[in-house]
C-alpha positions in Angstrom: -31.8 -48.4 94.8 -29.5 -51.5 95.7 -28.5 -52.5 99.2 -25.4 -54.2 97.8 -22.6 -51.9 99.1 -19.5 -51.7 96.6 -15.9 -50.2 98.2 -13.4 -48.3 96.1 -9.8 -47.1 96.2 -9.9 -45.9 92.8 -9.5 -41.9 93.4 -8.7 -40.0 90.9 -8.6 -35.8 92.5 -9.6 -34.8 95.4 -10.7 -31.0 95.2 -11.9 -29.1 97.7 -15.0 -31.0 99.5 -15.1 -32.6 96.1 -14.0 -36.4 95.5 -14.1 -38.3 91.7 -13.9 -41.7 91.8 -13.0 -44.0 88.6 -14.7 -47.1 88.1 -17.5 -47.6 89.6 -20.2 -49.5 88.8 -24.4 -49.5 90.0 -24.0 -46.3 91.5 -26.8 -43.9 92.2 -27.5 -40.3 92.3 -27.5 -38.4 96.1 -26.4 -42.4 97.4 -24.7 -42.1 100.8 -21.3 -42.7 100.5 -18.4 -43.4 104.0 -15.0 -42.3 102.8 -12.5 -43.8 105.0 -9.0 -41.9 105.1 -5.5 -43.5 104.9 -5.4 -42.6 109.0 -8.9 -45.1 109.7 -11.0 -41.8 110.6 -14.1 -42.1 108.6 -16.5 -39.3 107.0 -19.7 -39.4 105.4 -20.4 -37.7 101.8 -23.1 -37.5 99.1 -22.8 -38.7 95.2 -23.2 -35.5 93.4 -23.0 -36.6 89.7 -22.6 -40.1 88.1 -20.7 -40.1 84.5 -20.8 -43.8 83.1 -17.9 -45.4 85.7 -16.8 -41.9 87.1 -18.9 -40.4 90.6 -18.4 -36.9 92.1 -18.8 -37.4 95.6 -19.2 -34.6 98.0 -17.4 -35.1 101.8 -19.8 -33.5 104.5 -17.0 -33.1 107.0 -14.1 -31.6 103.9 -11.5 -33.5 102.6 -8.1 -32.4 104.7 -6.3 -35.2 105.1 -7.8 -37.3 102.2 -5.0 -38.4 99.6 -5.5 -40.1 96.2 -3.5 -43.1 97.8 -4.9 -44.9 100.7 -8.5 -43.6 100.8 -11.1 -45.5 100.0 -14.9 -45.2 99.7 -17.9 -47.2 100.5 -21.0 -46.8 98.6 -23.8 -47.6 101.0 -26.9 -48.1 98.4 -29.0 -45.8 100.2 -29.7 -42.0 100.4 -29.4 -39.5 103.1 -32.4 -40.0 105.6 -33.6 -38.3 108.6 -34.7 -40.5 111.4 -38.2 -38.5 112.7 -40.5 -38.1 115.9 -42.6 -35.9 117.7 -39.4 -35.5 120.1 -38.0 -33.4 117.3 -39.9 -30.6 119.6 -38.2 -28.8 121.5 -34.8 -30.1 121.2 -31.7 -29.0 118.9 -29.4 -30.1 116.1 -27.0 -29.4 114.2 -27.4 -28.8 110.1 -27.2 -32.9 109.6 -29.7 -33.5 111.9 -27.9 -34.8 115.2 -29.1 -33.7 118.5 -26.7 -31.0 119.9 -28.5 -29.9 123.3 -27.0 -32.8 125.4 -30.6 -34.4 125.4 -31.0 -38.5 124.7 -30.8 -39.4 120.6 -34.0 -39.6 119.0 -36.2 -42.7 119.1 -37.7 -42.7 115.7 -40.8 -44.2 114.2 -39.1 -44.1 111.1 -36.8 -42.8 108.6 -37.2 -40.7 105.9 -35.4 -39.3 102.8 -34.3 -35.4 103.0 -34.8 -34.9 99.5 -38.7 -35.4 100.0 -40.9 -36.4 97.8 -42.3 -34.1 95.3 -45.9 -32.8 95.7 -48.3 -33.3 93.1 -49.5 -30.0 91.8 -53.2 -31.2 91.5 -52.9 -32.3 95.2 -52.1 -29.3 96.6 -54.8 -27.1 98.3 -54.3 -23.6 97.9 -52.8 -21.6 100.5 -55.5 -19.7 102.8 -56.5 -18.8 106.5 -54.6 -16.0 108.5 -51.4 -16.8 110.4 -51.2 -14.2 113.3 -47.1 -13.4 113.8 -48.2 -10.6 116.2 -46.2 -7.8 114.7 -48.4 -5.0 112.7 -46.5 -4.2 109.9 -46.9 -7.8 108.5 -50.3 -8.9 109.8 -51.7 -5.9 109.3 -50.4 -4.6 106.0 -48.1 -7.8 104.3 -50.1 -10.6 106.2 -48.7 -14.1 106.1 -51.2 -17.2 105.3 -51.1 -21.0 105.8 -49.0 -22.3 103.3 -47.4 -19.5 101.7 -44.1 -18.5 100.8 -43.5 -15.2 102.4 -39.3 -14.7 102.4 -38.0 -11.4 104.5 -35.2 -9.6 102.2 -32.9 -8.1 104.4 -29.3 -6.4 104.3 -26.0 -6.3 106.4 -26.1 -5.4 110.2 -30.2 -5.0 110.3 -31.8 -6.8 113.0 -33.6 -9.2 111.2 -32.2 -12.0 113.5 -34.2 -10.1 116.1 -36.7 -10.2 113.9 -36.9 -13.6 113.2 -36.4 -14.5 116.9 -39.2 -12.3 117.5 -41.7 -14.0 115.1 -40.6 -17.6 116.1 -41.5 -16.3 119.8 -44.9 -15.0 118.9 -46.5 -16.7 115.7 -49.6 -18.9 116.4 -52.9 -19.9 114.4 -56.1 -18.8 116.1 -57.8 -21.6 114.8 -56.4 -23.4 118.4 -54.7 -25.8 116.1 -51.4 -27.8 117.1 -48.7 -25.6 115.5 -45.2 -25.4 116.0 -41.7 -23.4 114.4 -38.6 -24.9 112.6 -36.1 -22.6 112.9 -32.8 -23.2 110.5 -30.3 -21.6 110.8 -27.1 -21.7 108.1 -23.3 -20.2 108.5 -24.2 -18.6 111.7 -21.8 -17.4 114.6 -21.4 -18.9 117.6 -23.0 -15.5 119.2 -25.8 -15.8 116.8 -26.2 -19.5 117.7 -26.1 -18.6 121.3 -28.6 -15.4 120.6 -31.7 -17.7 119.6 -31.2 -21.0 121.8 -30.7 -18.8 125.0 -33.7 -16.8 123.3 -35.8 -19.3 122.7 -35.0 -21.2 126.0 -36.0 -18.2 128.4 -39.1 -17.0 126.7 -40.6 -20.8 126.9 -40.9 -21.0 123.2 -38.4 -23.4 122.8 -41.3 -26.4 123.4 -43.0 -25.6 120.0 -39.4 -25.9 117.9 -37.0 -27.6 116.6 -33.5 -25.9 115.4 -31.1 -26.9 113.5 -28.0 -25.1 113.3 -25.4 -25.1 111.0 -22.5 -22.9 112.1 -19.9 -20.6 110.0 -17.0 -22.5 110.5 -19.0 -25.8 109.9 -18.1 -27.8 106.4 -20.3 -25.7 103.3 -21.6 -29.2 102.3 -23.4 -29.3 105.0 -24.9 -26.3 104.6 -26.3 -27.1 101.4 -27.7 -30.5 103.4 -29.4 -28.7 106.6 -32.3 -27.2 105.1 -33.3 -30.3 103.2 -32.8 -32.3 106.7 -35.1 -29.5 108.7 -37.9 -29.4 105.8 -38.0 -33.5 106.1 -38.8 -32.7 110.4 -41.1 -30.1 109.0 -42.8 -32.8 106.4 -43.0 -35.3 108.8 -44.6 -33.3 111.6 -47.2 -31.8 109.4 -48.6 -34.4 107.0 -48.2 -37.4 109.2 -49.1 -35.6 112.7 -51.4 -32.9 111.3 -49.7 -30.3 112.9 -49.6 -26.6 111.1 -45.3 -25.8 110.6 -44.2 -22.5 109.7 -40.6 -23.3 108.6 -37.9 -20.0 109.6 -34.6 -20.5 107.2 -31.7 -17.8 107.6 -30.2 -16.5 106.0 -30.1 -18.2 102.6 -27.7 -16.0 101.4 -25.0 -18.1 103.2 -27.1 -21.3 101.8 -26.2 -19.8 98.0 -22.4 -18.9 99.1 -22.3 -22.8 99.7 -24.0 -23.6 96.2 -21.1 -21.3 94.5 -18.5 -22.6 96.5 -19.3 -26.1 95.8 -20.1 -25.3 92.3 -16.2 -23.7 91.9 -15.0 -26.9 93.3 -16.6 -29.1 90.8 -15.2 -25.9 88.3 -18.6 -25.9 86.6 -19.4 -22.9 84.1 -20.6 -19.9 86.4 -23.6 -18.1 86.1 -24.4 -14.8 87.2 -22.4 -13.3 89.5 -20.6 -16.3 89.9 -23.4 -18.7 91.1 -24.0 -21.8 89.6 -26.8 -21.6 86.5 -28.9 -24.4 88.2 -29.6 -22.0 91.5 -32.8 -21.0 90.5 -33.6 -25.1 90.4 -31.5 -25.5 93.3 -33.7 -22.6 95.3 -36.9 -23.9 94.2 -36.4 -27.7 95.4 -36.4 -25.7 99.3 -39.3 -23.2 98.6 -41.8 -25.5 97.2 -41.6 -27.7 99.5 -44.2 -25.2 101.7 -47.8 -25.5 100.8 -50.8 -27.7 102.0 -52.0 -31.2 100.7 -55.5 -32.4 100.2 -57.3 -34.7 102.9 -54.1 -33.8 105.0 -54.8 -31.7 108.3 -51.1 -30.1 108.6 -49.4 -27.5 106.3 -46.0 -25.6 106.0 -45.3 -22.3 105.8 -42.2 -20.9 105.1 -40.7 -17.6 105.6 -37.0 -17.5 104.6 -34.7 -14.6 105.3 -31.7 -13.7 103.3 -29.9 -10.8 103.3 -28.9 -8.3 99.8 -25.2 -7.9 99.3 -25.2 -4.6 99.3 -29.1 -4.2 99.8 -29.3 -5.2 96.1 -32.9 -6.3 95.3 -31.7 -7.0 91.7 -28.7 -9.3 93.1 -29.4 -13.1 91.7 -30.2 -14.4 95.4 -33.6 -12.1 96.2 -33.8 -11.8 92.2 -34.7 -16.1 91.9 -36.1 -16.1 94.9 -38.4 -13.6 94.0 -39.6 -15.5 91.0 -40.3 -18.6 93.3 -41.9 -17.0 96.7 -45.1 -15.1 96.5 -44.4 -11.9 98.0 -41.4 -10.6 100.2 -41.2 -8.4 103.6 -38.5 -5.5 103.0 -36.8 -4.5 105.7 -35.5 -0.9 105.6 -31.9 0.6 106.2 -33.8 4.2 106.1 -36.6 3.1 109.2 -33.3 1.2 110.9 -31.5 4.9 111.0 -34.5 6.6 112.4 -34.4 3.6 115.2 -37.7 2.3 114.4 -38.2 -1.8 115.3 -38.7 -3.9 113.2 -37.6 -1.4 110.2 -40.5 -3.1 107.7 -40.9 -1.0 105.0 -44.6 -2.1 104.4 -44.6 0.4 101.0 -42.3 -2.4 98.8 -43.2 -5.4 100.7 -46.0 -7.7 99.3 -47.8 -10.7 100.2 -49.0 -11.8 96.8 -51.8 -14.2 98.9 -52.6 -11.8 101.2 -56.4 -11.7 99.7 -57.2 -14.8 101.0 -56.1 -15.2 104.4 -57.8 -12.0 105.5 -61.3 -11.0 105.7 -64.4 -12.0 107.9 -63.9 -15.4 109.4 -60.2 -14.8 108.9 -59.4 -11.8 110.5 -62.0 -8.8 110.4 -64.2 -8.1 107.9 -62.6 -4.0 107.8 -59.1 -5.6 107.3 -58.5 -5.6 103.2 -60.3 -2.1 102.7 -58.7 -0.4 105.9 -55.2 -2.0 104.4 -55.9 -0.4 101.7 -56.2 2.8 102.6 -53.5 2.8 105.0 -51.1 1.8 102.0 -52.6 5.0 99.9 -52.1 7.5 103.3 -48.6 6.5 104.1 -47.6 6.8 100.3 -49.6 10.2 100.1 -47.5 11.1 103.2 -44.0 10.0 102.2 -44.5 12.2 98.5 -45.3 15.2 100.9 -42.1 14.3 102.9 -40.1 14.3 99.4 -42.0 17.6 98.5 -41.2 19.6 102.0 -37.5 18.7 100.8 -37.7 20.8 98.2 -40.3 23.6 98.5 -40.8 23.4 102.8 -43.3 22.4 104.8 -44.8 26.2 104.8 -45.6 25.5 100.8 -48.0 22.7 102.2 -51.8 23.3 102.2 -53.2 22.1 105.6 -54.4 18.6 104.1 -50.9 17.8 103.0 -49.5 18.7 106.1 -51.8 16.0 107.9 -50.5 13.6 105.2 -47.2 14.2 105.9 -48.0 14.4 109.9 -49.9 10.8 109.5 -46.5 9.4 107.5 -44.5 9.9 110.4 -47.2 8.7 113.1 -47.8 5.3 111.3 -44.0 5.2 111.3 -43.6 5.9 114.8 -46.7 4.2 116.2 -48.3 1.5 114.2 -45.0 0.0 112.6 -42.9 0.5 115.8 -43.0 -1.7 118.1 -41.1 -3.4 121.8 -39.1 -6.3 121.0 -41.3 -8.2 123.5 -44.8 -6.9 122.1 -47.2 -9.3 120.5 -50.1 -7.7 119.2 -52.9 -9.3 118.4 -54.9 -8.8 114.7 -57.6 -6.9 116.8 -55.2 -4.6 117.9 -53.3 -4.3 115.1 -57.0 -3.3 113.0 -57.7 -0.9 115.6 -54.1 0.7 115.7 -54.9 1.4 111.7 -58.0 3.1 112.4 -57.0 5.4 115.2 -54.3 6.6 112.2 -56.8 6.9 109.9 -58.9 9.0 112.6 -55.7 11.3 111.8 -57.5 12.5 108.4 -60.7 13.9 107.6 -63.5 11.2 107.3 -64.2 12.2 103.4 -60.4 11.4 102.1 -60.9 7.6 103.0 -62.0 6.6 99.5 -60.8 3.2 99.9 -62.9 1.5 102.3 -66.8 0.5 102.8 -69.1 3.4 104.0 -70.4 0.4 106.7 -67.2 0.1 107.8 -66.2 3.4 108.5 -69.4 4.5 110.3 -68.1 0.9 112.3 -64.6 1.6 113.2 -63.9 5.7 112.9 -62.7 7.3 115.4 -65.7 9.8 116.3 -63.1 12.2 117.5 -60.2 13.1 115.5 -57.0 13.5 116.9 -55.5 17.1 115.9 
């Protein structure tokens, strides 16, 4: 792209965050654009669309105060970069990628474009090896591996903040790797903002990540910018300094409530529900930027969190996402009433790549049959849960009663868990077989003879 910059006064609307400017000539696509407004004050923007001599720029920092007369804009020749380090660690910024914790600006060793560059498919390696996030109901039953794309669908006032505070604390590889978290966060509260740095500060885990926080009452262009910005940090830190990134983005609903709203401004033809018909592109261009590259040590994983208007799985945000992730981590409204943490509701949830993270080597070599059979118990004891509703639990033969008895143990026990606990895969395996030790030895169909003479309890719990 040229360096020449080219100013204009030529504006034609100004909508929203949206500015169209006639006239111009050489102007690129995404090019970095200063608007300066008829008072001197100067913002930064983004060309969004380039029509022969017309560009749709949108204004990072909104467009109060901007008039048709008297503002004029610069186009720089360039596109939106990050400048990157390793002192990205531990420090915080907001969703352009400005340091925000009162620490020293960056130093970088260079610069680099947030749109990223796109991965060749015959390059990438696929995703394996076990990433241990030290909660039971995904490593044991939904478990994460390098390189996937794992999102947590979530709904309105569950704690999947918690959640995802908990799983930045607590994820590691147990390879003894270098690994580290970027957490992003989009049109969060200042509480919210508060919840994870203070967090993240006091539990020490705040040295292995980098946040960037874009806040509700922050400009929705910039929201659409800040996950692009954090996934450039994320690039940078695992293909150039081999380390292994798992990449934390909530809640992407507010992301897509950015998309629409920008898309209304530019008054495009909706899509469904209102959403702009490019999202699914739009979605995609974040989520596939996760994954590992051959002959490079580092990967990215990325586990996005977004939450259902009105715990609608069908609802176009988990719908496209859906289509792009492999898998997705359900958490439950029903296990939230019954105040069980974290409410995963392992039953729907699915981690498509799940296969080939687990296994000897990877985790334990009784991890995919004993996850099997734990899936078939808890499903055989929630259909005798539905069934006492209707006939009672006195129409039960004794087996179906320890069905039902074992639903609401692995409930209560194995996905229940402190706030603060971080159990390791070992523990986690071990938790599954003293459930299964709730059920006669001859009803677990699903696993290796080898392994059950291995790991069943010799005494079963009544």
């Amino acid at each position: 792209m040229s360096d020449v910059q080219k100013e204009y006064s030529s504006i034609r609307e100004v909508s929203g965050p949206i500015i169209i400017v006639d006239g111009v000539e050489g102007v690129g696509y995404s090019e970095v654009v200063e608007v300066t407004l008829p008072d001197g004050t100067k913002r930064r923007g983004q060309v969004l669309e380039v029509d022969r001599d017309v560009a749709v720029i949108q204004v990072f920092e909104g467009t109060s105060g901007t008039t048709t007369e008297g503002t004029s804009v610069r186009f720089t020749g360039h596109t939106l970069k990050l400048p990157v380090s390793e002192d990205m660690l531990g420090r915080v910024f907001n969703g352009m990628g400005e340091p925000i914790d009162d620490g020293p600006d960056i130093i970088p060793d260079k610069e680099m474009d947030i749109n990223g560059l796109p991965i060749n498919p015959s390059a990438r390696e696929y995703p394996r090896e076990f990433i241990q996030t030290g909660l039971s109901a995904i490593d044991g039953m939904n478990t994460l591996v390098r390189g996937q794309k794992l999102p947590i669908f979530s709904g309105s006032g569950l704690p999947h903040n918690e959640i995802a505070a908990q799983i930045t604390r607590q994820t590691k590889v147990l390879t003894g790797e270098e690994f580290g978290i970027v957490f992003v966060a989009m049109g969060i509260t200042y509480g919210e903002a508060n919840f994870f740095t203070e967090n993240f500060r006091k539990s020490g885990a705040l040295e292995k990540v980098v946040m960037f926080l874009n806040l509700a009452d922050d400009p929705a262009i910039e929201r659409i910018i800040t996950p692009r910005v954090a996934l450039t940090a994320a690039e940078y830190l695992a293909f150039e300094k081999d380390m292994h990134l798992l990449v934390i983005l909530t809640d992407m609903t507010n992301y897509c409530e950015a998309l629409r709203e920008i898309s209304a401004a530019r008054e495009e033809v909706p899509g469904r529900r209102g959403y702009p018909g490019y999202m699914y592109t739009d979605l995609a261009s974040i989520y596939e930027r996760a994954g590992r590259i051959e002959d490079r040590e580092g990967s990215i994983t990325q586990m996005p969190i977004l939450t259902m208007p009105d715990d609608d799985m069908n609802h176009p945000i988990p719908d496209l996402s859906g289509y792009i992730t492999e898998g997705q981590i359900i958490v439950s409204r029903e296990l939230n009433r019954k105040n069980i943490y974290p409410p995963i509701d392992v039953s729907p949830s699915l981690s498509r790549l799940m296969k080939d993270g687990i296994g000897e080597g990877l985790t334990r070599e009784d991890h995919d049959g004993l996850q099997n059979q734990l899936f078939g118990a808890y499903a055989k004891g929630k259909e005798m849960r539905d069934l006492v509703a209707v006939v009672g639990e006195d129409a039960l033969s004794d087996l179906d009663k320890q069905y039902l008895h074992f639903a609401e143990e692995f409930e209560s026990n194995f996905i229940r868990q402190k706030r603060d606990e971080d159990r390791s895969i070992e523990e986690t395996l071990d938790l599954g077989w003293k459930m299964l030790g709730m059920l006669p030895e001859e009803e677990l169909k699903r696993i290796d003879q080898k392994y059950i003479e291995k790991y069943y309890p010799k005494e079963q719990s009544e």
